[in-house]
C-alpha positions as a printed NumPy array, in Angstrom:
array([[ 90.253,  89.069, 140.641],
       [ 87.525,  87.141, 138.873],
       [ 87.55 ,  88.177, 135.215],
       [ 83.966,  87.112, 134.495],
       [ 82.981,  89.399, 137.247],
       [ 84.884,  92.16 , 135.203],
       [ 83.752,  91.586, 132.237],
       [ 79.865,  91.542, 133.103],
       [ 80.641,  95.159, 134.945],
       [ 82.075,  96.232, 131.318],
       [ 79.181,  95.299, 129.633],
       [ 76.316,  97.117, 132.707],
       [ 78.482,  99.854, 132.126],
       [ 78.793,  99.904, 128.227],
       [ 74.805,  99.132, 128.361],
       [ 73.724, 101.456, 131.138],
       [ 71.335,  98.596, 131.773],
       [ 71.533,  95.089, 134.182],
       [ 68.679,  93.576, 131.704],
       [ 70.643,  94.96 , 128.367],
       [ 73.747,  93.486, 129.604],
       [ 72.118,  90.801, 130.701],
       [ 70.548,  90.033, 127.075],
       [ 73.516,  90.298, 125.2  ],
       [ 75.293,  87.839, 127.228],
       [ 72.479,  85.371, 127.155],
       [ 72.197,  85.316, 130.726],
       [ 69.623,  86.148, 133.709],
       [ 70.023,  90.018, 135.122],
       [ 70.037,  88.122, 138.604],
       [ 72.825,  86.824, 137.57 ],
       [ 75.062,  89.86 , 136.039],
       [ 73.736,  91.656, 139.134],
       [ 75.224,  89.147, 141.071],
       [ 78.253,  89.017, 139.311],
       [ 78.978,  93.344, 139.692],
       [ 78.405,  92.917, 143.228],
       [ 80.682,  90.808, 144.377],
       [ 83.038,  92.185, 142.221],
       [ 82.443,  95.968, 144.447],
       [ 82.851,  93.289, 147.319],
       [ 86.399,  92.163, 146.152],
       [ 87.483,  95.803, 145.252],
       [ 86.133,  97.011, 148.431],
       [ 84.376, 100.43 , 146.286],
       [ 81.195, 101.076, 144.951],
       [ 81.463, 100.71 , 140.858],
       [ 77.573, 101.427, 140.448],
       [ 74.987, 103.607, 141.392],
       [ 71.983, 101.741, 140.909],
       [ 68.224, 103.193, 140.398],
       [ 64.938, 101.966, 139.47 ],
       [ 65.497, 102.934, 135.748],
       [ 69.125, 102.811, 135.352],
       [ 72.948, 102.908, 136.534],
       [ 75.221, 105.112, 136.203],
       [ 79.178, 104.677, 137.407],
       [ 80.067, 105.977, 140.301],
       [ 84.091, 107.976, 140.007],
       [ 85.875, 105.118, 141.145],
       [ 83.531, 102.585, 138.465],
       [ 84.899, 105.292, 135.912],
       [ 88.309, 104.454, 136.213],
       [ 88.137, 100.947, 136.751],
       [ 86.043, 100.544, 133.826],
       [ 88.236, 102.82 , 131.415],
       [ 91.239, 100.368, 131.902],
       [ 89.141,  97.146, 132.419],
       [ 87.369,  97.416, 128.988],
       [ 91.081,  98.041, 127.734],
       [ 92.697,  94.783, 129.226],
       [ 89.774,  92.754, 127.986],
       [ 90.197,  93.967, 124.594],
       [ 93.139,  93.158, 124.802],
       [ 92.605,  89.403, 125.755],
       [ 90.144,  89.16 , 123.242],
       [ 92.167,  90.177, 120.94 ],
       [ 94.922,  87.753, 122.371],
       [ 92.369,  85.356, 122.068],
       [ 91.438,  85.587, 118.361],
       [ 94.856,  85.493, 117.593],
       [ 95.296,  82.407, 119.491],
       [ 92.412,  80.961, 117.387],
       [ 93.686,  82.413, 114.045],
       [ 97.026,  80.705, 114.19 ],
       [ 95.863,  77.296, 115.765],
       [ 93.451,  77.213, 112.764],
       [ 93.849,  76.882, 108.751],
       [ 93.122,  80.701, 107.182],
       [ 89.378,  80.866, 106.643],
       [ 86.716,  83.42 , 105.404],
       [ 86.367,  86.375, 102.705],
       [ 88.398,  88.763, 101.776],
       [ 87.298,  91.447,  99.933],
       [ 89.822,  93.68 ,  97.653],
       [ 89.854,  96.17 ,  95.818],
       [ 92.23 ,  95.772,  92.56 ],
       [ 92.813,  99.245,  90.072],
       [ 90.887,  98.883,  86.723],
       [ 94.296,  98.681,  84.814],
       [ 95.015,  95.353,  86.623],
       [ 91.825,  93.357,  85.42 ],
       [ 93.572,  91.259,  83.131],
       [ 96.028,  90.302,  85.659],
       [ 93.698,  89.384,  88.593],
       [ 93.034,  85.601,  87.663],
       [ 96.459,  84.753,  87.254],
       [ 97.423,  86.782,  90.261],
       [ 95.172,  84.688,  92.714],
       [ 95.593,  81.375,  90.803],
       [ 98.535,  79.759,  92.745],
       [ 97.009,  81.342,  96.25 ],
       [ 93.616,  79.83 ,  96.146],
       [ 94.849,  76.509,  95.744],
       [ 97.384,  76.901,  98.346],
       [ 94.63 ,  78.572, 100.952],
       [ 91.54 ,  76.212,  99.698],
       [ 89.184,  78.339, 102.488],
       [ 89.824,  81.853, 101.966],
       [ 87.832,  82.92 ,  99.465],
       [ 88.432,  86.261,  97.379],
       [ 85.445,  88.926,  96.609],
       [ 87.341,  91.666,  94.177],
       [ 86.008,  95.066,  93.425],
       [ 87.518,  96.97 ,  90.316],
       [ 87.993, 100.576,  90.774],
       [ 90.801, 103.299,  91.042],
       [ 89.345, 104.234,  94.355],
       [ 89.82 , 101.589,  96.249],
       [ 91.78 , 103.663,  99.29 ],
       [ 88.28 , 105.055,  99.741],
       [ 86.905, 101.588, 100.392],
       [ 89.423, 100.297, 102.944],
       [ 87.853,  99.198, 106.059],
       [ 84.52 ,  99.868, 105.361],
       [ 83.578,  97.663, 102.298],
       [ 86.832,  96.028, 101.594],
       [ 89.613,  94.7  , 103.539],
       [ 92.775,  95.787, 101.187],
       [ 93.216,  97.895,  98.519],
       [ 95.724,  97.933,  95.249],
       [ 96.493, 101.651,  94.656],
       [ 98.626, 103.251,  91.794],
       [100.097, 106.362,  92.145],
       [100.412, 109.156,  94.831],
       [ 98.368, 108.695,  97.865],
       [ 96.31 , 111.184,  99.52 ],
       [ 96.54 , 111.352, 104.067],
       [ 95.368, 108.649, 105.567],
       [ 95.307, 106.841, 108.675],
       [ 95.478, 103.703, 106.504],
       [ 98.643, 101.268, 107.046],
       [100.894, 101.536, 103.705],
       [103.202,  98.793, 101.948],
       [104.717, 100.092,  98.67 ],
       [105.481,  97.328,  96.221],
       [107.697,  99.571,  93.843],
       [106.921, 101.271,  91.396],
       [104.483, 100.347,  88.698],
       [106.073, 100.81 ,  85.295],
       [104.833, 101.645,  81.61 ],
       [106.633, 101.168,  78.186],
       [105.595, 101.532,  74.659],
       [104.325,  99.041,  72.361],
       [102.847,  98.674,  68.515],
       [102.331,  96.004,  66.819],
       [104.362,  94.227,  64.246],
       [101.958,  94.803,  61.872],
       [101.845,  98.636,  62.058],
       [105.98 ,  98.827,  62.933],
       [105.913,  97.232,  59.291],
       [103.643, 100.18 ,  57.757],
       [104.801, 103.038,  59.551],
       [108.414, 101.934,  61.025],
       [109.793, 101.851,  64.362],
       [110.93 , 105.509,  66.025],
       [114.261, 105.563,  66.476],
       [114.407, 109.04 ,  68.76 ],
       [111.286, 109.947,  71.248],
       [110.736, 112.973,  69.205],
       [110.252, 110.816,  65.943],
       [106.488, 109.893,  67.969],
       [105.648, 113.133,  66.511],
       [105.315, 111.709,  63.477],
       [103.094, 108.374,  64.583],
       [ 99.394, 107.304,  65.281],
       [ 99.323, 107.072,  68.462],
       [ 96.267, 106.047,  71.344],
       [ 95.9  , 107.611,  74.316],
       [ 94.21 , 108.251,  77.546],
       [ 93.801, 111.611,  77.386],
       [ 93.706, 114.11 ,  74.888],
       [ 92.335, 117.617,  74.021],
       [ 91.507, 118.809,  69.975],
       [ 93.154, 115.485,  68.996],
       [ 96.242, 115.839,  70.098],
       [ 97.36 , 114.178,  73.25 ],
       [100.823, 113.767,  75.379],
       [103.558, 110.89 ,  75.929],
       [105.82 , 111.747,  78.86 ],
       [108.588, 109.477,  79.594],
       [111.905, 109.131,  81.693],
       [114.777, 108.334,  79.228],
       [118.253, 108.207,  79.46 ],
       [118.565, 112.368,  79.141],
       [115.673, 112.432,  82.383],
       [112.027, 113.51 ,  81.981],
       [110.748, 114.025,  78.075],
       [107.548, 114.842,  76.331],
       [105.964, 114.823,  73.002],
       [102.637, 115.767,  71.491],
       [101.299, 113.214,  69.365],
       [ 97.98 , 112.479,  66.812],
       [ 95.487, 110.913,  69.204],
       [ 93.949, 108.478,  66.652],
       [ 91.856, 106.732,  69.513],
       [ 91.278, 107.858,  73.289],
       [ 90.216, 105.679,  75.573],
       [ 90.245, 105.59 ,  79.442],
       [ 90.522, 101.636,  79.86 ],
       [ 93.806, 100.37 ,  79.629],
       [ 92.364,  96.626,  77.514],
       [ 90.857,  98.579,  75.095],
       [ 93.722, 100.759,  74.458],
       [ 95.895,  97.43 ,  74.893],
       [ 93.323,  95.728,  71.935],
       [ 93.853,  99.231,  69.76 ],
       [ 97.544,  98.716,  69.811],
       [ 97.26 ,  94.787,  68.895],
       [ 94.936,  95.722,  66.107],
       [ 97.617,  97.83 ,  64.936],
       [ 96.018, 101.251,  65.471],
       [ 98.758, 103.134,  66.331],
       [101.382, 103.292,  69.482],
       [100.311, 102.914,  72.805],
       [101.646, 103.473,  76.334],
       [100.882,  99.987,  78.658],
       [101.69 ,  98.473,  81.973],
       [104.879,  96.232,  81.235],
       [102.479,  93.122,  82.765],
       [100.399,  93.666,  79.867],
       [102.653,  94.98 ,  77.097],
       [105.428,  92.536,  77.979],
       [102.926,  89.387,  77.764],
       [101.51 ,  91.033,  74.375],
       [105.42 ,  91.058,  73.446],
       [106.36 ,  87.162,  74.548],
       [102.9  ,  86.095,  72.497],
       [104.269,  88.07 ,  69.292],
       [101.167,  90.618,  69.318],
       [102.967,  93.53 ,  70.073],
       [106.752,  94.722,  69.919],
       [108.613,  97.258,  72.427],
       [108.677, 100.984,  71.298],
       [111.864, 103.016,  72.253],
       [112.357, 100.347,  75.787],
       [114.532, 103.074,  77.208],
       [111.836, 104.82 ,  77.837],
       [109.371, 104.573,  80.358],
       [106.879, 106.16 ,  83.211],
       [106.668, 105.156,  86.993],
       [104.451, 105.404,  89.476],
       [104.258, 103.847,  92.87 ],
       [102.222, 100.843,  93.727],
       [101.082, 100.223,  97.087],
       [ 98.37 ,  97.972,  99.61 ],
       [ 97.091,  99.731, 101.489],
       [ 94.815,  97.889, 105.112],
       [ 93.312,  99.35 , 107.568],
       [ 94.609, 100.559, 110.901],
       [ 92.896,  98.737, 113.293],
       [ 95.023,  96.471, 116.084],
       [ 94.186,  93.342, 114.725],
       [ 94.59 ,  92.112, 111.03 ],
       [ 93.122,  88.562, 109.911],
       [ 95.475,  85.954, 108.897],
       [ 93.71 ,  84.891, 105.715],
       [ 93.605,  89.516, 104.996],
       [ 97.684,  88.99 , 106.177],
       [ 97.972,  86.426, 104.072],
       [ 96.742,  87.814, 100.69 ],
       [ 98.39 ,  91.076, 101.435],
       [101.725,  89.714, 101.668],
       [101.06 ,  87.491,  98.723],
       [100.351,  90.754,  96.692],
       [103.176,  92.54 ,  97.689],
       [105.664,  89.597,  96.423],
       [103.812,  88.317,  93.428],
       [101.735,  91.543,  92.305],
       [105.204,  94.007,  93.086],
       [107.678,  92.061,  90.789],
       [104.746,  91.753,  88.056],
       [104.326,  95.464,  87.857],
       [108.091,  96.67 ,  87.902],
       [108.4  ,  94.474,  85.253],
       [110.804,  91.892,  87.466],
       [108.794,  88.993,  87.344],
       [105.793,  87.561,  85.825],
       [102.69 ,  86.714,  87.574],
       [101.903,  83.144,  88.303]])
């Protein structure tokens, strides 16, 4: 069977039209006309019943078009594989990183863009970014519990937070020496009601909590970060930003027993096919961004 011949019967049918079909592929009707008949000549059937105004398939086109459009998306597919592994990783991909991650981002892509010179990376900031996937980015970073999705999943781990203060206020105020001393501390939070807001940690006796004085709220996790570096109280950071803050001397570990998780996934779309270059910045996520965030490894 001539596969040109199918293909140009895929696109009369998908068209409903000789002269659409024949515009999208750039060539005469004559000629897809041509094409579609000798293909009914080969097969022996009628595909098409043609009119003055348009065509419509015939029960026997039906069925040979159903699994001819599939085997020729397939081969395309096949095709743009082929092309994507004979050729170095090219093009944009856009990604969508959580806010709390900002300050990471730079250092995150650094080594990658220099290894894949022609991929170029277009990053969104928002918690949402699951929303996004497939329509106006190709991957997503996501932190915490996901909701149903036909989306394809990799968890990284778990994305951890410890406390920090800086030396400066550890030296006015002391360092807590039992989770229920942060009773008696400044403290900055994310979220608080009447001024008085919540830490909730795992420690070595499981799951505790503590109400606290809510000195500053704040919903984005640098300014919170720049509160406890000022020396404004205790706050409860990513380890990839508290742990820096630690190694530069502008902030010291709180309690280091204690801690939250939550899990980190990418998340891509479903579809058959996934870019190399989207492949290739997905995986480099998962290795670099996953140890980062568990507080195994530093970003580089």
């Amino acid at each position: 069977m001539d596969l040109n011949r199918a293909a140009a019967f895929v696109r009369v049918a998908e068209a409903g039209s000789f002269t659409r079909a024949a515009t999208g592929m750039g060539v005469p009707p004559s000629s897809v006309s041509r094409s579609v008949s000798k293909l009914e000549h080969d097969l022996g059937v009628t595909l098409l019943e043609r009119t003055t105004r348009k065509v419509a398939l015939t029960d026997a086109g039906r069925a040979f078009f159903e699994r001819a459009r599939e085997a020729l998306a397939g081969l395309e597919e096949a095709n743009s594989l082929a092309l994507d592994a004979a050729m170095e990783a090219h093009g944009v991909v856009r990604i969508a990183i959580p806010i709390e991650l900002g300050t990471t981002a730079g250092s995150l892509f650094a080594g990658f863009v220099t290894e894949h010179p022609r991929i170029r990376i277009e990053l969104t900031f928002t918690n949402r970014g699951g929303e996004l996937v497939g329509d106006l980015v190709d991957l997503a970073v996501v932190i915490g519990k996901l909701p149903d999705s036909s989306l394809i999943t990799k968890r990284l781990g778990e994305a951890t937070n410890r406390l920090y203060a800086a030396p400066a206020y550890v030296a006015r105020r002391g360092q807590p020496r039992a989770f229920a001393d942060l009773a008696k501390h400044e403290a900055i939070v994310t979220r608080a009601v009447g001024g008085s807001g919540r830490f909730e940690l795992t420690g070595p006796r499981g799951v505790e909590h503590v109400d606290v004085d809510a000195r500053i709220v704040a919903d984005h996790v640098q300014f919170v970060a720049d509160c406890a570096i000022a020396g404004l109280g205790i706050a409860l950071l990513p380890v990839w930003i508290g742990d820096r803050a630690v190694h530069d001397g502008m902030l010291v570990s709180i309690l280091p027993k204690f801690s939250t998780q939550m899990p980190l996934h990418v998340l891509t779309h479903a579809g058959r096919h996934l870019p190399r270059r989207v492949a290739l910045v997905r995986d480099h996520i998962a290795t670099t961004l996953g140890r980062a965030c568990t507080g195994h490894g530093k970003l580089s």
